[in-house]
C-alpha positions as CSV (number, residue, x, y, z in Angstrom):
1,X,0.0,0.0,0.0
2,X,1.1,3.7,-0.3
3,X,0.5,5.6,2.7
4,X,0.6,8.9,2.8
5,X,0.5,11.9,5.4
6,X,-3.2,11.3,6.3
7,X,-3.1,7.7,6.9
8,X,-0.3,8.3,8.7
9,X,-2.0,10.8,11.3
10,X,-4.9,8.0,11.3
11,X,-2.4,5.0,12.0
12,X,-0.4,7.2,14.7
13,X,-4.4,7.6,16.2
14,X,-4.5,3.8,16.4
15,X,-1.4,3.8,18.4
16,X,-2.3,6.1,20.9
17,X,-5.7,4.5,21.6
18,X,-4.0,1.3,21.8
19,X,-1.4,2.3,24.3
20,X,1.4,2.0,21.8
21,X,2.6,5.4,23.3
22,X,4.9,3.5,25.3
23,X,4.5,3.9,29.0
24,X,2.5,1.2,29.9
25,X,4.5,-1.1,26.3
26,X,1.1,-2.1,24.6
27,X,0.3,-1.7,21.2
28,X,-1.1,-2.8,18.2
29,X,0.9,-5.2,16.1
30,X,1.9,-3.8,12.5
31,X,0.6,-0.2,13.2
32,X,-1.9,-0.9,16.0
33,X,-4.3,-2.5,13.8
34,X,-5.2,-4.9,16.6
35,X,-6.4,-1.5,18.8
36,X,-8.1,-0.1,16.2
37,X,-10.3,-2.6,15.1
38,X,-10.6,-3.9,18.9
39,X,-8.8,-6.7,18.7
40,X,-6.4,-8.2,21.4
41,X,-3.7,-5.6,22.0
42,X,-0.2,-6.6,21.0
43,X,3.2,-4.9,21.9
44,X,4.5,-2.6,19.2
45,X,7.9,-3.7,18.3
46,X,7.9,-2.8,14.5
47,X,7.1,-0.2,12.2
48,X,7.9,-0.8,8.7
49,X,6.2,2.2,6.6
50,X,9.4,1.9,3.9
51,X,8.3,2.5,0.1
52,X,5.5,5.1,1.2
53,X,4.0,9.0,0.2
54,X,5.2,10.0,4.1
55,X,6.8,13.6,4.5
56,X,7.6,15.5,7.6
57,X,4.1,16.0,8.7
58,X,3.0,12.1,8.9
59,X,6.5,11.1,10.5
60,X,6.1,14.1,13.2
61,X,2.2,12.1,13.9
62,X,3.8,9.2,14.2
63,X,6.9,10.2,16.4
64,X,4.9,11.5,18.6
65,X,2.3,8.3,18.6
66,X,5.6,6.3,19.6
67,X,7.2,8.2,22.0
68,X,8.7,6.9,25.0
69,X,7.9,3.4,23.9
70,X,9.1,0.3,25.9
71,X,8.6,-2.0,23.0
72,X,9.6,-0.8,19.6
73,X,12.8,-2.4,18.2
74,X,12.6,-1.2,14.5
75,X,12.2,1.6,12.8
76,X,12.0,1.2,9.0
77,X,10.9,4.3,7.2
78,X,13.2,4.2,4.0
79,X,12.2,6.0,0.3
80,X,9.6,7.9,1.3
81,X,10.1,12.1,1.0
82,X,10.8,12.9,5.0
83,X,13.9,14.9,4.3
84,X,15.7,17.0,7.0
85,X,12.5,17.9,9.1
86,X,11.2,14.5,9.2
87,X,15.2,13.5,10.2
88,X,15.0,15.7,13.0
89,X,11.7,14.9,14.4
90,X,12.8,10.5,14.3
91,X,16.4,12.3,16.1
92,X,14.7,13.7,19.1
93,X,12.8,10.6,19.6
94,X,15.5,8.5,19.8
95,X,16.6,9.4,23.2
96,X,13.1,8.2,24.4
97,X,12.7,5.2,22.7
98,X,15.4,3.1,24.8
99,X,14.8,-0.4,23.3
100,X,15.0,0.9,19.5
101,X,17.7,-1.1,18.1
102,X,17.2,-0.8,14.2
103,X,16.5,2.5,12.3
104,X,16.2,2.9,8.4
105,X,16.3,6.6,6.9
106,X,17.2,5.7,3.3
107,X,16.6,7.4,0.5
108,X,14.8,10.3,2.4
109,X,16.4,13.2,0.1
110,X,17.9,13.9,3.6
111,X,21.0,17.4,3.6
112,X,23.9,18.0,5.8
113,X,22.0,20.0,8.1
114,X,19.6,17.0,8.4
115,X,22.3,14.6,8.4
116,X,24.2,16.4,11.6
117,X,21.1,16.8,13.9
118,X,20.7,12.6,13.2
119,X,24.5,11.8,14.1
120,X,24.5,13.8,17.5
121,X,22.0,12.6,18.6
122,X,23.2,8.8,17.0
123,X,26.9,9.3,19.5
124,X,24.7,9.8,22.3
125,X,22.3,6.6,21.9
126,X,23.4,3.3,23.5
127,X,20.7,1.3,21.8
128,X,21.1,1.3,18.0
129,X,22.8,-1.8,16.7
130,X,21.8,-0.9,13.0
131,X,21.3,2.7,10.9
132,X,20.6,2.6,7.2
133,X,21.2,6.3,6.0
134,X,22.1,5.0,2.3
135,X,20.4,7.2,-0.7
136,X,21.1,10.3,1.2
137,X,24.0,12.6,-0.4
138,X,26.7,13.2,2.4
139,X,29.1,15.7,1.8
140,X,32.2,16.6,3.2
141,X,30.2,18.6,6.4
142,X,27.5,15.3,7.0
143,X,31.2,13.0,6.5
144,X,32.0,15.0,9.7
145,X,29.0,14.5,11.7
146,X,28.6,10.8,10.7
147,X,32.6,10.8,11.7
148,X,31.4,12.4,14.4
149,X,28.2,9.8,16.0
150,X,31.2,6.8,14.8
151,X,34.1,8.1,17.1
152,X,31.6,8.3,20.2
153,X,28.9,5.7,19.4
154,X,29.5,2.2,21.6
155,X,26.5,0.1,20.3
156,X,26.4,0.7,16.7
157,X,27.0,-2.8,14.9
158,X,26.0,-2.5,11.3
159,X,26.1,1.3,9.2
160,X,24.6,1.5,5.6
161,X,25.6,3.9,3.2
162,X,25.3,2.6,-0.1
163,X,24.7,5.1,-2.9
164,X,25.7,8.2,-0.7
165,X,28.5,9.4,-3.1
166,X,30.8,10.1,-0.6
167,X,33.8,11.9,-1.5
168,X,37.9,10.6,-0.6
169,X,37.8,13.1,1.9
170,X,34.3,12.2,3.5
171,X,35.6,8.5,3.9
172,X,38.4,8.9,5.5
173,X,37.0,11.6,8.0
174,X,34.1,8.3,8.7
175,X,37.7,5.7,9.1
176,X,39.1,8.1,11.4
177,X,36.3,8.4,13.6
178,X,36.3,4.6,13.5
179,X,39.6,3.9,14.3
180,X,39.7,6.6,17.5
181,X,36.8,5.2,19.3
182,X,38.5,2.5,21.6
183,X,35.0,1.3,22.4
184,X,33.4,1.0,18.9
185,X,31.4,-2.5,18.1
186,X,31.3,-1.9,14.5
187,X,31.5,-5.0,12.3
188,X,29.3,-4.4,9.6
189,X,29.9,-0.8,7.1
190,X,29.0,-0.7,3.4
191,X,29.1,1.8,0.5
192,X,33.3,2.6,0.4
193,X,35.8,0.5,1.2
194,X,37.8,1.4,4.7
195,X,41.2,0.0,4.1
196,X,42.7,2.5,2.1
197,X,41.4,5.0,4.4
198,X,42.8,3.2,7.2
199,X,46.3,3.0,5.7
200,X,46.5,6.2,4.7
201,X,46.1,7.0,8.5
202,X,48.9,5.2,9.2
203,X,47.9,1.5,9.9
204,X,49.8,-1.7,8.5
205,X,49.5,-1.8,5.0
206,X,48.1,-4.9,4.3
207,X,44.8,-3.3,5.2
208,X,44.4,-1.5,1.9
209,X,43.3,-5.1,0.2
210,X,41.5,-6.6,3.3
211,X,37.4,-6.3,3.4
212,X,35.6,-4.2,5.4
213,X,34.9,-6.6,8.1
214,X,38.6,-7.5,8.3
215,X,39.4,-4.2,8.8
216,X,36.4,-3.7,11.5
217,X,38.0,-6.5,13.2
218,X,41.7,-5.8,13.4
219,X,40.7,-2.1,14.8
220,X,39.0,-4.1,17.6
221,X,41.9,-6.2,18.1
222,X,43.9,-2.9,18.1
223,X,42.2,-1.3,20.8
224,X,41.9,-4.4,23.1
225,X,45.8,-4.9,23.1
226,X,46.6,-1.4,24.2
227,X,43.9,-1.3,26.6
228,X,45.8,-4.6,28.1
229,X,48.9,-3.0,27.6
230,X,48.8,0.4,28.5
231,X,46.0,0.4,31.2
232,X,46.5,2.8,34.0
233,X,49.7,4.8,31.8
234,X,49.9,7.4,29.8
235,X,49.0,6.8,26.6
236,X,53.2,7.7,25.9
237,X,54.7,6.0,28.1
238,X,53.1,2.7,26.3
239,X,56.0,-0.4,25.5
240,X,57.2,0.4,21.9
241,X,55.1,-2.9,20.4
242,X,51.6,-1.2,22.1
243,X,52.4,2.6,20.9
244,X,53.0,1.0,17.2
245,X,49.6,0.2,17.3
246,X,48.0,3.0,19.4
247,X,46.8,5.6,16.3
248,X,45.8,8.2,17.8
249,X,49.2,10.2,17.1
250,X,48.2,10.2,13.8
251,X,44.2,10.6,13.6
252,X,42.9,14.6,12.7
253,X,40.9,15.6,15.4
254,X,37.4,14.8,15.7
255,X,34.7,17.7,15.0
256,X,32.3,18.3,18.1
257,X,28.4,18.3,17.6
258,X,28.8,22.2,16.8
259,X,31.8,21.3,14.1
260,X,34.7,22.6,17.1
261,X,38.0,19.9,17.3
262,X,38.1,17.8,19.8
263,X,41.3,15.9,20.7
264,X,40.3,11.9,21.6
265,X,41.8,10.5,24.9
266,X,43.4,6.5,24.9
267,X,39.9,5.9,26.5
268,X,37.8,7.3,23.6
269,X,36.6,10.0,25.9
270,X,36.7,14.1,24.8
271,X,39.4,16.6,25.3
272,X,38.5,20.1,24.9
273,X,41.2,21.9,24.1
């Protein structure tokens, strides 16, 4: 079916009246149809809307139909027309929606300025194990704030960015952030290949012909041997074999949520300068 911004405001009504709001976790299953047509109430945990007529006006009904749900898991509202408003309304109901693990924003026709309110608020959440932001152009200032959410983001598991045309420069700004977050739990990225990226920051060479999740990997392995190496030192005082592998001499800073450097401790914590 092709919904648009009416049926929207008329399916975020059914999940009101079936409790799908959240606080007490009921709603109805696919949409609340169950509540609206009476039927026994089942917990939301899924709304797939992708392949719709939806804009800002019917996501902002249904945001706020959903908010401070206990239940909903996924979040799939992919080539529709929500753009940068539509973005931002999904972005400030992120931090309510604690058990949201899956979120799909492709091909939303979604800017930079879009793009930056999503990934602030993305490096703050500790729920999301998988964003799909592919079909959206990022330039060089949403390569920041994606670089950005991936250098402070600890749950993130799979990022999709197919057919986002970013630029040399955007990628490795995104493999930077990758590589200075100590904690990161990304195993899954698509759309560019990381290894080049990676070399050209300074890591072992045989990267630049390794896959993605290779690379993912050997970043993780990085981090956990100078954490067992150099716990409790400074990061400089590290044994020559753990400061070969610690990169964070070598990483640009990363950009704050306002585009401001920040230098990135051992720990993956912020510096202010």
């Amino acid at each position: 079916c092709d919904l648009d911004d009416t049926d929207a405001s008329t399916l975020a009504e059914a999940v009101k009246r079936s409790g799908g709001s959240g606080s007490n976790g009921a709603g109805g299953a696919d949409g609340a149809a169950g509540g609206a047509s009476g039927g026994p109430r089942l917990p939301l945990e899924a709304l797939q809307l992708s392949f719709n007529s939806l804009t800002c006006r019917g996501v902002e009904a249904l945001m706020n139909a959903v908010w401070g749900s206990r239940t909903l898991r996924e979040l799939r509202l992919d080539n529709n027309s929500i753009g940068d408003r539509g973005v931002q309304v999904v972005s400030a109901v992120l931090g309510s929606v604690d058990t949201l693990s899956s979120l799909d924003l492709g091909f939303n026709s979604v800017t930079s300025g879009g793009m930056k309110v999503l990934m602030k608020a993305v490096a703050d959440n500790r729920n999301l194990t998988s964003l799909s932001i592919s079909g959206n152009a990022i330039d060089t200032g949403a390569a920041k704030a994606v670089a950005y959410a991936l250098a402070y983001n600890r749950s993130l598991r799979s990022l999709f960015v197919d057919h986002c045309s970013v630029g040399y420069e955007g990628q490795r700004h995104m493999t930077a952030g990758i590589v200075s977050n100590s904690g990161t739990r990304l195993q899954a990225l698509t759309g560019f290949q990381i290894g080049a990226n990676a070399v050209s920051l300074g890591l072992p060479a045989a990267l630049d012909n390794w896959s993605n999740e290779q690379v993912l990997k050997f970043i993780h392995l990085m981090w956990e041997r100078t954490r067992q190496g150099g716990q409790g030192q400074d990061r400089h005082l590290l044994r020559p074999a753990e400061k070969d592998i610690d990169p964070l001499h070598l990483l640009p800073s990363v950009p704050d949520g306002n585009g401001n450097p920040k230098r990135i401790l051992s720990n993956g914590g912020p510096l202010d300068p």
